[in-house]
C-alpha positions in Angstrom: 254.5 -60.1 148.6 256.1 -58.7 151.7 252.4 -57.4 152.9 251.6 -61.0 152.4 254.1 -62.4 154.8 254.4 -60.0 157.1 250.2 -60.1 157.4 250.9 -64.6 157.3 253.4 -64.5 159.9 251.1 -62.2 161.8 253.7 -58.9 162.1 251.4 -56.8 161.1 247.6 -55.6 162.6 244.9 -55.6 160.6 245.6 -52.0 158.9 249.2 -53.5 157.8 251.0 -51.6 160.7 253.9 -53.5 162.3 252.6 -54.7 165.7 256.8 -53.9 166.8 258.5 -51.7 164.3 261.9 -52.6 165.2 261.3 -56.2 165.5 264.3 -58.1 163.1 261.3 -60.6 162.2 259.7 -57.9 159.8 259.7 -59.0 156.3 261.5 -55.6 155.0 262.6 -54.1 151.3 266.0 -52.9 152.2 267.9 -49.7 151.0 269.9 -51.0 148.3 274.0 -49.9 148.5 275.5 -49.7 145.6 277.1 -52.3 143.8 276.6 -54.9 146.3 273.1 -55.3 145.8 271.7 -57.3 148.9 268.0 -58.7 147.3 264.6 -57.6 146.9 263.1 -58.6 149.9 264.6 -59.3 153.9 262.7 -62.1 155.0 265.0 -63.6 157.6 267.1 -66.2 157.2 265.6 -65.5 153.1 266.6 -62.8 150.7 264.1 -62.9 148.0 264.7 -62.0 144.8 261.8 -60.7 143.1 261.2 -61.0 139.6 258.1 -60.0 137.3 259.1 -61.0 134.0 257.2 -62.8 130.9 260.2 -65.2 130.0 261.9 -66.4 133.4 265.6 -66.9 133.5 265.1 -69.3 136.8 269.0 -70.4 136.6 270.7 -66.9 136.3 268.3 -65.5 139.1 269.4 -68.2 141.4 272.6 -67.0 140.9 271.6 -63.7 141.7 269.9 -64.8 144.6 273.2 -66.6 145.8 275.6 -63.7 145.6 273.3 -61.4 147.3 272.3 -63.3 150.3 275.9 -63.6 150.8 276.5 -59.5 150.4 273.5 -59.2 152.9 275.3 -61.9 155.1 272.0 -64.2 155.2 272.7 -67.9 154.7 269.6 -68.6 152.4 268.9 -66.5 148.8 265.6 -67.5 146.4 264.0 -66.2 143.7 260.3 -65.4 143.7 258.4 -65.0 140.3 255.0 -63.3 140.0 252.7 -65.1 137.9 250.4 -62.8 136.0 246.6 -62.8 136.4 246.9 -64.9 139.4 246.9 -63.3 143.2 250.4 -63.1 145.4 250.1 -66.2 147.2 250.3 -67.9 143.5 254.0 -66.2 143.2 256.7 -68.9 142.3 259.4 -69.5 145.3 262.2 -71.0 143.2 265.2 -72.7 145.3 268.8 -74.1 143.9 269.3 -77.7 144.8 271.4 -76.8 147.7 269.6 -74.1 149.6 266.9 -76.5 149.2 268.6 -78.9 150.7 270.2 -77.3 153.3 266.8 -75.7 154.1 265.3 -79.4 154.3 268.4 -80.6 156.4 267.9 -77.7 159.2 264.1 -78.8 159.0 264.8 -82.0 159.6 262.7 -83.4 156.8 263.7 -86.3 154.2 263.4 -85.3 151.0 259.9 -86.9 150.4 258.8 -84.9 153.4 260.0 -82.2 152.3 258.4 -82.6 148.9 255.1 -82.9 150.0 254.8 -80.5 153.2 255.7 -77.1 151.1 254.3 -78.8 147.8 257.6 -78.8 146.0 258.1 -79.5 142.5 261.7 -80.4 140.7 263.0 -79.1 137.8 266.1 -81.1 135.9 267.7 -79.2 133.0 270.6 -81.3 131.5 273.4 -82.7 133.3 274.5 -79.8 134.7 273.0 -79.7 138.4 273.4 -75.8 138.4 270.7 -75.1 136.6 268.3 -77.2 138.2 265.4 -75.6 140.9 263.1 -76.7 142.8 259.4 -74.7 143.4 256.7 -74.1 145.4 254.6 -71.3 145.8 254.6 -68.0 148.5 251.7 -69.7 150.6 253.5 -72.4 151.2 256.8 -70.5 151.5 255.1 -68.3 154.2 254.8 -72.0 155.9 258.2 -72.8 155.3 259.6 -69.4 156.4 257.5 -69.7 159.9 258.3 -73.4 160.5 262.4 -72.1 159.6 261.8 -69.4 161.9 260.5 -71.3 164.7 263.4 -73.7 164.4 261.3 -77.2 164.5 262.4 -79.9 163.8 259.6 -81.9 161.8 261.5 -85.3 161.7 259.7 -85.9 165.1 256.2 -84.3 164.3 255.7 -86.5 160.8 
């Protein structure tokens, strides 16, 4: 997953060597330190939480995701799930409601927008709004993650 991004957002030559080694853009598996564990994956503004598991817990590993974005001080956790058999662009990028939203918001994109650009889907467990997610997968995270980066505003380009 990280070679995938970094090799997407073009970071990397065409023997996987970072073109600028010290470039804060590198998508990076930090040191972990301790008890305040600070995600899988640096993908800045993103920490990813990995997962490769049969039975997903989606809910609990947005949780995750959320208290160690904040230990790493980034303003955006999610939680990526390999799916099994399938390549790494298939991974699932899962977001909670409001990083989703606040995501969209800093894109400038409506809701609908959003929904179709990055080919998000919803899912609603209950009443309880914590437990619901929305998804889409690491190719079109790797979109996402470049348009973030580049700070555009697609209100304007739709």
């Amino acid at each position: 997953m990280r070679n995938f991004l970094n090799a997407y957002l073009d970071l990397v030559d065409d023997n996987g060597v970072f073109r600028d080694p010290f470039d804060g853009s590198n998508i990076r598996r930090p040191a972990q330190e301790g008890s305040a564990d600070v995600g899988d994956v640096h993908a800045v503004p993103f920490i990813l939480e990995c997962k490769d598991v049969k039975n997903p817990a989606v809910p609990t590993w947005l949780r995750q995701g959320r208290v160690e974005a904040a230990n790493a001080s980034f303003p955006y956790g999610v939680v990526v799930h390999k799916r099994r058999g399938l390549g790494v662009r298939a991974g699932r990028v899962h977001f909670d409601v409001r990083t989703w939203t606040r995501t969209r918001t800093a894109l400038g994109l409506s809701t609908r927008d959003m929904r179709a650009r990055y080919g998000f889907t919803a899912t609603v467990r209950g009443l309880d709004s914590g437990r619901w997610y929305l998804t889409t997968d690491l190719g079109r995270f790797a979109a996402l993650l470049s348009d973030v980066r580049a700070g555009v505003t697609l209100r304007a380009a739709l």
